[in-house]
C-alpha positions in Angstrom: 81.1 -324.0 -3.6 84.3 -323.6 -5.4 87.5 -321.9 -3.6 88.4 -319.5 -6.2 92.1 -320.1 -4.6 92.4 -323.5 -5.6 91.6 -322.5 -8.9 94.5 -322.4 -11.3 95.7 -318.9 -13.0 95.1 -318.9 -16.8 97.7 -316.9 -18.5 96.8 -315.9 -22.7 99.0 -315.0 -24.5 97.8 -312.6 -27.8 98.7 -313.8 -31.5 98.0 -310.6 -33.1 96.7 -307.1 -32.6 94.2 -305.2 -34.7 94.4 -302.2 -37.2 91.1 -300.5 -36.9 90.0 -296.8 -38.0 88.8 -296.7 -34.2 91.1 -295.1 -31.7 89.0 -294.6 -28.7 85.5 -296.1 -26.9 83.3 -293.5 -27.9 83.9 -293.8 -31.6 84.0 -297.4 -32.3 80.4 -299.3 -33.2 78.7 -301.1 -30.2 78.4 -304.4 -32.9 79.9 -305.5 -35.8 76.6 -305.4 -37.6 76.6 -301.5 -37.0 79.9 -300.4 -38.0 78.8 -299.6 -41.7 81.6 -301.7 -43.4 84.6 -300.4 -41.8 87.7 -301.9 -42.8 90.3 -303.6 -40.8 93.2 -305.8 -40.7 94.0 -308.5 -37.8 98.0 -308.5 -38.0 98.9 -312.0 -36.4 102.6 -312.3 -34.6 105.2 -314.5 -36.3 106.5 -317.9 -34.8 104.8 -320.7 -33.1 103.5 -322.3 -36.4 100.5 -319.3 -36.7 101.2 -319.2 -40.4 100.5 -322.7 -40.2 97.5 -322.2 -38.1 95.6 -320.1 -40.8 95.8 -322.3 -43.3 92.2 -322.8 -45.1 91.0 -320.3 -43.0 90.2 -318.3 -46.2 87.3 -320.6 -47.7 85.5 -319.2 -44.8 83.5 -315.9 -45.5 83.0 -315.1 -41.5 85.4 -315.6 -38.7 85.1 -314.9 -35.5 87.4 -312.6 -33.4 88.1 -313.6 -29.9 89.7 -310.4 -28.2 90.9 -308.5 -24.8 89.1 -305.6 -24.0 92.6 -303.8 -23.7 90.8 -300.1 -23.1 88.0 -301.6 -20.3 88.2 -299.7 -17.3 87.4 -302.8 -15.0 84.5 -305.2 -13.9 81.0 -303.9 -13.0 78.5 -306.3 -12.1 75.6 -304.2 -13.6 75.2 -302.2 -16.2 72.9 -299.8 -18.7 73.2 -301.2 -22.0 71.6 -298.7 -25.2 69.3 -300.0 -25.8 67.6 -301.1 -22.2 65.6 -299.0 -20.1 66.8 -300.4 -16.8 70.4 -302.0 -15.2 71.4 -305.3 -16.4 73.3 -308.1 -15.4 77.0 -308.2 -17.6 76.7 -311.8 -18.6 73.1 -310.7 -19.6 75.0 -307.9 -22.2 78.1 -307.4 -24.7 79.1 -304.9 -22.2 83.3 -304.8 -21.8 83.2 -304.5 -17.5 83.6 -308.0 -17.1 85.5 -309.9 -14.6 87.7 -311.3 -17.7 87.1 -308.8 -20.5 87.0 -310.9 -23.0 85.3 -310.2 -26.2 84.4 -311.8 -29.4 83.0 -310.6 -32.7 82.2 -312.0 -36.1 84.0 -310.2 -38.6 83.8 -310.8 -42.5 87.2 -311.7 -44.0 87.9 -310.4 -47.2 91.7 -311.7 -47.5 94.6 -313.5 -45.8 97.8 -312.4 -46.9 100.5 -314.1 -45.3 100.1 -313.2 -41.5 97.9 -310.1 -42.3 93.8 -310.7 -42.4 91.9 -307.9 -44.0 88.5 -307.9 -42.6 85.1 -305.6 -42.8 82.6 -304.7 -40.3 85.0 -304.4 -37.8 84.1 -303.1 -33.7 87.2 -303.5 -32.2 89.8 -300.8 -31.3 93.0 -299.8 -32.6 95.6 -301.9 -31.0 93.1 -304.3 -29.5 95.1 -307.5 -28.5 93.5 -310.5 -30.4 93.4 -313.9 -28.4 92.1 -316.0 -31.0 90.5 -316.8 -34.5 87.2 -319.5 -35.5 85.6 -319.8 -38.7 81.8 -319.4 -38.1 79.9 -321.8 -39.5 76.2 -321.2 -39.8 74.8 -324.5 -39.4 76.1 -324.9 -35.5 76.2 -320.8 -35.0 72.9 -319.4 -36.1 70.5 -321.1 -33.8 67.2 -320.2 -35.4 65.0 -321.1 -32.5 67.1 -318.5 -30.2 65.6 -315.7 -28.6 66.9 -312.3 -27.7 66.3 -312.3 -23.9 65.3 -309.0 -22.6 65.6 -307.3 -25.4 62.7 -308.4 -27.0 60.8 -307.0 -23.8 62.6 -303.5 -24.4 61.6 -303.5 -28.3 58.1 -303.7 -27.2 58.5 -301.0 -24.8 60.5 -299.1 -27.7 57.9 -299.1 -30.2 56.4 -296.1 -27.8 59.1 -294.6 -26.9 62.9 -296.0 -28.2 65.3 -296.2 -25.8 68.3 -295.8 -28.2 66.8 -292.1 -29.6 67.4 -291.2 -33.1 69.8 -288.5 -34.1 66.8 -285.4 -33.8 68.3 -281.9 -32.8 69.7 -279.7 -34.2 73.3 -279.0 -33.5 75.2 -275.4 -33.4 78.6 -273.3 -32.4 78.7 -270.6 -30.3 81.5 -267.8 -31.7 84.0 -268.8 -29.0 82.8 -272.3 -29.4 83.9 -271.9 -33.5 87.1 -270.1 -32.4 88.0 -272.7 -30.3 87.0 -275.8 -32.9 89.2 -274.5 -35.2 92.4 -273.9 -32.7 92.2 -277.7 -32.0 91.7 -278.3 -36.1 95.2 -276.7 -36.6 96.8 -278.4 -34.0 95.1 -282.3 -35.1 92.1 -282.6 -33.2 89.0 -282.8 -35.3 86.1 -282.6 -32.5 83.3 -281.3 -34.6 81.9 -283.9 -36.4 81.7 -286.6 -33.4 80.6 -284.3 -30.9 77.6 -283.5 -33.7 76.8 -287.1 -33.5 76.7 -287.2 -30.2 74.6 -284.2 -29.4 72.5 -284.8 -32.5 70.8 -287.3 -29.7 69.9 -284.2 -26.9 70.4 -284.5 -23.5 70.2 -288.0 -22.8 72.6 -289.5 -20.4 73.7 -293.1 -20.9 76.5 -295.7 -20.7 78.0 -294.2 -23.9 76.9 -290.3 -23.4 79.3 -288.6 -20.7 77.1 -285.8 -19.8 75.8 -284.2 -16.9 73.4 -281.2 -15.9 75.9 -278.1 -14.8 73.8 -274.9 -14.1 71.6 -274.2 -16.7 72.6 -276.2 -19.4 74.7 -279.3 -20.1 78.0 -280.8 -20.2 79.2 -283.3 -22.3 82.9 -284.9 -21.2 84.2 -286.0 -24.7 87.9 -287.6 -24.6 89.8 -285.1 -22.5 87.6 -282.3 -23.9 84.7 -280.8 -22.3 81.9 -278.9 -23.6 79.2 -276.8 -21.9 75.9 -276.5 -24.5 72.2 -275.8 -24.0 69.0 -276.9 -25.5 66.3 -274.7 -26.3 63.2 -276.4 -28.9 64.9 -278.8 -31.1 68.2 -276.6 -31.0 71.9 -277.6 -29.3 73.7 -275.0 -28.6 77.8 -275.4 -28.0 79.0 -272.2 -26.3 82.0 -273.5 -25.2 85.3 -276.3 -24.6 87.3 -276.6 -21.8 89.9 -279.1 -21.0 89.6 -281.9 -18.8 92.6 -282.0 -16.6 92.6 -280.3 -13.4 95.0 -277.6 -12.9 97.6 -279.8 -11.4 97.8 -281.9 -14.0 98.4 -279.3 -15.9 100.8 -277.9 -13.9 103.0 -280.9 -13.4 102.0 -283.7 -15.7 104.5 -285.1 -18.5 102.3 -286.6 -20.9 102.6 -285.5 -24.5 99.5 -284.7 -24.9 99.4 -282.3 -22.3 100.9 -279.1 -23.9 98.1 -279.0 -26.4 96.0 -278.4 -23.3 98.4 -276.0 -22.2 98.2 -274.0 -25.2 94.7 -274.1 -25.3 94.4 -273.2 -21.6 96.8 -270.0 -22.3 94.9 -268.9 -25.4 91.5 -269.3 -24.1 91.8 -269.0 -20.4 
């Protein structure tokens, strides 16, 4: 068996960062085929030859992206994909908890100008660090006799009941709820239309829905905004947000970001 100590440390070093319309987990697609067109750009750093390096990269139509999962929050052996009804193996997922979160993603390029690739159906995160760039040729990279593994067990089991539920219920705002929405409007955070989307699915915990049972109802942990709703029929029902952060946090903390919470904490209690 290998002695993971006489194995040598691989250091990467990024050539570029991305520019994506995505600035957190929960909004970003789970694949590039499902992000609806969004538009990106791959900025690549200057010096060591890289302008050199992309030279006839632009007679390819698809490229792919290899990436580091800068915002992964460490390596989990298991995991609950969307669309699986059960724990899976990582290696058996895209899933970002693994022990080297790499990632990779095959993007459509629509331009190279100079250092600066402008590409569509992007699923990586602002800022994401990019390791490196292939052109993806069909002929060795769509293997038409592959399979899809266990998810071709779970799309049976789906046809009866889908384990990735469509967007059903109906979604409202309590008065307070309202009030509240549009304190964090004027002060830059628009939370309305992704917490619809999410909440548009009911109460149905999963790797990318933070919520929980609390009391009677529901809470749903969105960024560093929480909401307490109910379900009645086919009706959500938001009465109200709180922040995240604990008291001493609030208290003593430094961040920036902080005396939004602050505010809202003082206006709403």
């Amino acid at each position: 068996m290998p002695d993971p100590a006489a194995v040598a440390t691989l250091t990467l070093r990024p050539i570029g960062v991305v520019h994506s319309p995505f600035r957190d987990r929960l909004s970003a697609p789970r694949q590039p085929r499902a992000a609806g067109g969004a538009l990106g750009t791959l900025e690549l750093f200057k010096g060591n030859g890289i302008e050199h390096a992309l030279e006839d990269l632009a007679s390819f139509r698809y490229i792919w992206v290899l990436f580091w999962f800068h915002a992964n929050e460490g390596f989990k052996p298991k995991v609950l994909p969307p669309r699986s009804s059960k724990r899976r193996g990582v290696f058996a997922t895209r899933a970002p908890y693994r022990p080297n979160p790499i990632g990779m993603s095959a993007v459509e390029l629509l331009a190279v100008e100079g250092l600066k690739l402008s590409v569509r159906n992007l699923d990586m995160l602002d800022q994401t660090p990019i390791l490196d760039l292939k052109p993806y040729v069909p002929y060795v990279d769509a293997i038409v006799e592959a399979n899809s593994g266990w998810l071709d067990t779970e799309a049976a089991v789906a046809a009866a009941a889908p384990a990735d539920p469509l967007p059903d219920y109906q979604v409202e705002f309590g008065p307070l709820a309202l009030e509240q929405l549009d304190f964090l409007l004027a002060h830059g955070v628009s939370l309305r239309a992704p917490v619809e989307d999410v909440l548009r699915l009911g109460a149905q915990p999963h790797g990318y829905r933070r919520m929980k049972p609390k009391g009677d109802g529901w809470v749903l942990a969105y960024k560093a905004w929480r909401l307490d709703f109910s379900i009645q029929g086919p009706c959500v029902t938001v009465a109200r947000i709180v922040t995240g952060y604990r008291p001493d946090s609030l208290a003593n903390g430094k961040e920036p970001e902080l005396e939004l919470h602050r505010a809202f904490v003082q206006r709403f209690g």
